[in-house]
C-alpha positions in Angstrom: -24.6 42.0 29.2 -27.0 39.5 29.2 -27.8 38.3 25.3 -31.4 37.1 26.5 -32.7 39.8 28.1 -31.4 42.5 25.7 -28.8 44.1 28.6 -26.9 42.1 31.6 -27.9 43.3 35.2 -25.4 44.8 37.6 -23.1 42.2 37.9 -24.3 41.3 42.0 -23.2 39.1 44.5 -23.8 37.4 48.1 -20.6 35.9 49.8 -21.4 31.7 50.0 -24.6 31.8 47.4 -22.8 32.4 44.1 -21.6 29.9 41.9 -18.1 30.9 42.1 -15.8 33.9 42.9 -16.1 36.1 39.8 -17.5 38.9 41.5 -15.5 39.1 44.0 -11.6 38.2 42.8 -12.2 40.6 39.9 -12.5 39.1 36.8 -16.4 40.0 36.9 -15.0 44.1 36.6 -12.5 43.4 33.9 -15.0 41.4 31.9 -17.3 44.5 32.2 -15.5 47.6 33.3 -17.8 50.2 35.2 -20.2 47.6 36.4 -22.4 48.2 33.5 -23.7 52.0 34.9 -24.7 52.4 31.4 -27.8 50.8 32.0 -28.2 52.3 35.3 -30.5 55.7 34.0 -32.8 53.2 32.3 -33.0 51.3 35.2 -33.9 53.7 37.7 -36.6 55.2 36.0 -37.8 51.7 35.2 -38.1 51.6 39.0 -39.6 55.5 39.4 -42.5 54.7 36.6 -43.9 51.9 38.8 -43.8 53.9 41.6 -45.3 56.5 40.6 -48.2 54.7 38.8 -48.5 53.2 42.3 -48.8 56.5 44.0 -45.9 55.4 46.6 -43.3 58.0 47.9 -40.8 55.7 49.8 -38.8 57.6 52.3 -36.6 54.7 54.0 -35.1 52.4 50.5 -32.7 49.5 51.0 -31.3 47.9 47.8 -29.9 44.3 48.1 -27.0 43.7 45.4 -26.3 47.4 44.4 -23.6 46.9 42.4 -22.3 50.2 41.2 -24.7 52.4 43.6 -25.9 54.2 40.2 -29.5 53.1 40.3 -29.7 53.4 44.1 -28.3 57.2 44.0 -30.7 58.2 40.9 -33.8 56.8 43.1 -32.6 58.4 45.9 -32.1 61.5 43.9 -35.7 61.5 42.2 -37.1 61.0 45.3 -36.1 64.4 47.2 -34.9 65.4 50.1 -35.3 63.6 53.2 -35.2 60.1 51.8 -33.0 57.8 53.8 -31.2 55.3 51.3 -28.8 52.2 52.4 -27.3 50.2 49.1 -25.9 47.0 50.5 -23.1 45.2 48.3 -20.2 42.2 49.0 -18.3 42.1 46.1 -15.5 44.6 47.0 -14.9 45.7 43.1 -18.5 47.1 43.4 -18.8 48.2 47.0 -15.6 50.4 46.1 -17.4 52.0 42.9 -20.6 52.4 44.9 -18.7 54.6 47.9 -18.1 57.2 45.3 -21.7 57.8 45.1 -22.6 57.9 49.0 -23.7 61.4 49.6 -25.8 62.7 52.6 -28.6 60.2 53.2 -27.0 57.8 51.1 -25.1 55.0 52.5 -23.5 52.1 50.7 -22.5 49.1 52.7 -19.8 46.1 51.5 -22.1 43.0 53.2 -24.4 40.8 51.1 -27.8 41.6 53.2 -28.7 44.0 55.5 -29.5 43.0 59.2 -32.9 42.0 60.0 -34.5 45.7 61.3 -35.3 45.0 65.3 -38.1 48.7 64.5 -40.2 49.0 61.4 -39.1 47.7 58.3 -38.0 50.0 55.5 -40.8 51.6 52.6 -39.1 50.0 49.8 -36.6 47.1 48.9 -34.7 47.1 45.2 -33.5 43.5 44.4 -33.0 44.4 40.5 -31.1 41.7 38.3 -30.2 39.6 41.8 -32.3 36.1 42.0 -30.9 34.5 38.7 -27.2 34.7 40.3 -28.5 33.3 43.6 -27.9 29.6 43.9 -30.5 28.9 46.5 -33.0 32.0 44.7 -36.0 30.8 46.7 -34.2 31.0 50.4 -32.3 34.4 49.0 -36.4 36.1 48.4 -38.0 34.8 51.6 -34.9 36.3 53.4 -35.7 39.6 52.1 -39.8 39.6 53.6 -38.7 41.4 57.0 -36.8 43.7 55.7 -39.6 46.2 53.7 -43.3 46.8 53.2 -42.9 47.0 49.5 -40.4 45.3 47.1 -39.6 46.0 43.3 -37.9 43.1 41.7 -36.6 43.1 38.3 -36.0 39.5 36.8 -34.7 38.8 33.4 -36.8 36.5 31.1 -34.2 34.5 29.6 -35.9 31.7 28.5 -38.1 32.2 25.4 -38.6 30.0 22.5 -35.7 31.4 20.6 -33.2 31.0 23.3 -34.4 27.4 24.3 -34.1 26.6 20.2 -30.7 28.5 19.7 -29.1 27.1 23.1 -26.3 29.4 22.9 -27.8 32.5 24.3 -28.4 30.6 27.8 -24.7 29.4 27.7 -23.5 32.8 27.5 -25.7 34.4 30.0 -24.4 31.5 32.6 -20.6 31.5 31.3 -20.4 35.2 31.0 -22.9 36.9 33.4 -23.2 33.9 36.0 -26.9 33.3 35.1 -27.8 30.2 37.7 -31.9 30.2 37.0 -33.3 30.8 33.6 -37.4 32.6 33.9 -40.5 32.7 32.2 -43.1 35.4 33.5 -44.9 32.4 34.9 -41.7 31.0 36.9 -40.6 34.1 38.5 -44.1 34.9 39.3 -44.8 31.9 41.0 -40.8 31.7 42.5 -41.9 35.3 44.3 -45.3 33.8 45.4 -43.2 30.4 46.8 -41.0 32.8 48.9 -43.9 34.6 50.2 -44.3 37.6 48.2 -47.9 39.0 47.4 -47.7 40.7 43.8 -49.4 44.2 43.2 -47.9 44.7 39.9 -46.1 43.6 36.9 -44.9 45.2 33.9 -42.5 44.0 31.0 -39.2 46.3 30.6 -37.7 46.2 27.4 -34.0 46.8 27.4 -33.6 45.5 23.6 -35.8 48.0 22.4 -34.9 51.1 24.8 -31.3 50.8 24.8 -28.7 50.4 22.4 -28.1 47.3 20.7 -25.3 45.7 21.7 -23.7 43.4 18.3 -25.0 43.1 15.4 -27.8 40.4 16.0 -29.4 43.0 18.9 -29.6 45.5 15.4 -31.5 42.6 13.5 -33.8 41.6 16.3 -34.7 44.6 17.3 -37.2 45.8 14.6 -39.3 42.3 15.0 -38.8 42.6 18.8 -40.6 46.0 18.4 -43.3 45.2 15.6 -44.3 41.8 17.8 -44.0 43.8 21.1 -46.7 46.0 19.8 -48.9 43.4 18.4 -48.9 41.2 21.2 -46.2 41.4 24.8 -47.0 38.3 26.0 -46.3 36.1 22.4 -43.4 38.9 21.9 -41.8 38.0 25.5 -42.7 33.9 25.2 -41.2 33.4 21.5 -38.5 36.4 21.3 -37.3 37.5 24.3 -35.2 40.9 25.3 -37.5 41.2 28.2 -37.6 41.5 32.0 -40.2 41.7 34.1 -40.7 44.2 36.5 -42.7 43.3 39.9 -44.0 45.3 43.2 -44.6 43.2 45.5 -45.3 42.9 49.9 -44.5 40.3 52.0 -47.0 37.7 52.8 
């Protein structure tokens, strides 16, 4: 779990971009055991909400750094019959777990990134929880443009003023979840817009407040997280944190 954001992502991975080999020589699966699917209903309909506020019924997905496969088989799931979806994953600890979830037109695939389609690109790309682990985050997005008309990233917002004051939460989410890149909204706004993505939507997710706390300093945080959250997102997200950011975006 990530402290900052509230909840870790899927623990991904890309062979030769990662700061070491946690993911893939399995010390990343005995640290967290199950590849944190616990999150992975909240998740998903994290994902569904913004499409459906977008009026977009994606029948070809590809998600890049599926981890476990939960969040790719619950969108597949929700979306009904006839959707094509291809979950593409290299470290071999979640690639296994992820098999167990392929079903008819659901595929899962041990490989960092797709291939580049040679026909028309897929509706919709998932990179949830990926760019922060990615040492070369920039190169890692613009690689993803020919792959999909649409893209929902989900990008925790570790730094805040609390973390930045306290230090330690940023230690932990590098030592412990492999956290490379620390983001404000503004950064990973302008990080997508630097790799050619065109935003169409954002929205805050708030795993500290919608999951369960984790310790007991997510108990004490959580009812000023909330009360601030209410008054104001923006001064809740900047001076708090607990939140990601959800983005739809198309290529440039």
């Amino acid at each position: 779990m990530n402290e900052p954001d509230g909840r870790h992502s899927d623990g991904k991975s890309s062979e030769g971009r990662y700061s070491d080999g946690r993911y893939s020589d399995g010390r990343y699966l005995e640290a967290n055991p199950g590849w944190h699917l616990e999150d992975a209903p909240w998740k998903a309909e994290q994902a569904l909400a913004l499409l459906r506020t977008h009026g977009l019924q994606p029948r070809r997905i590809v998600e890049v750094g599926c981890g476990a496969g939960e969040v790719l088989r619950r969108v597949h799931a929700a979306l009904g019959p006839g959707t094509e979806a291809d979950g593409w994953e290299p470290s071999p600890q979640a690639a296994a777990l992820a098999q167990s979830r392929a079903a008819p037109g659901l595929r899962f695939h041990a490989a960092p990134l797709p291939p580049v389609p040679s026909g028309p690109p897929a509706d919709l790309l998932l990179a949830l929880d990926v760019a922060e682990h990615v040492e070369d985050c920039i190169g890692f997005l613009r690689s993803l443009r020919p792959h999909a008309r649409h893209a929902l990233f989900h990008v925790p917002l570790d730094l805040s003023v609390q973390t930045v004051v306290r230090a330690t939460p940023l230690q932990v989410a590098r030592a412990q979840v492999g956290h490379l890149h620390f983001f404000t909204r503004e950064t990973a706004l302008a990080t997508l817009a630097h790799a050619g993505w065109q935003v169409q939507a954002e929205r805050y997710t708030a795993g500290s407040l919608d999951l369960p706390p984790r310790g007991w300093r997510g108990r004490v945080a959580r009812w000023p997280r909330r009360l601030a959250f209410a008054l104001s997102p923006h001064a809740a997200v900047r001076w708090l944190g607990g939140f990601s950011l959800l983005v739809l975006a198309q290529p440039d």
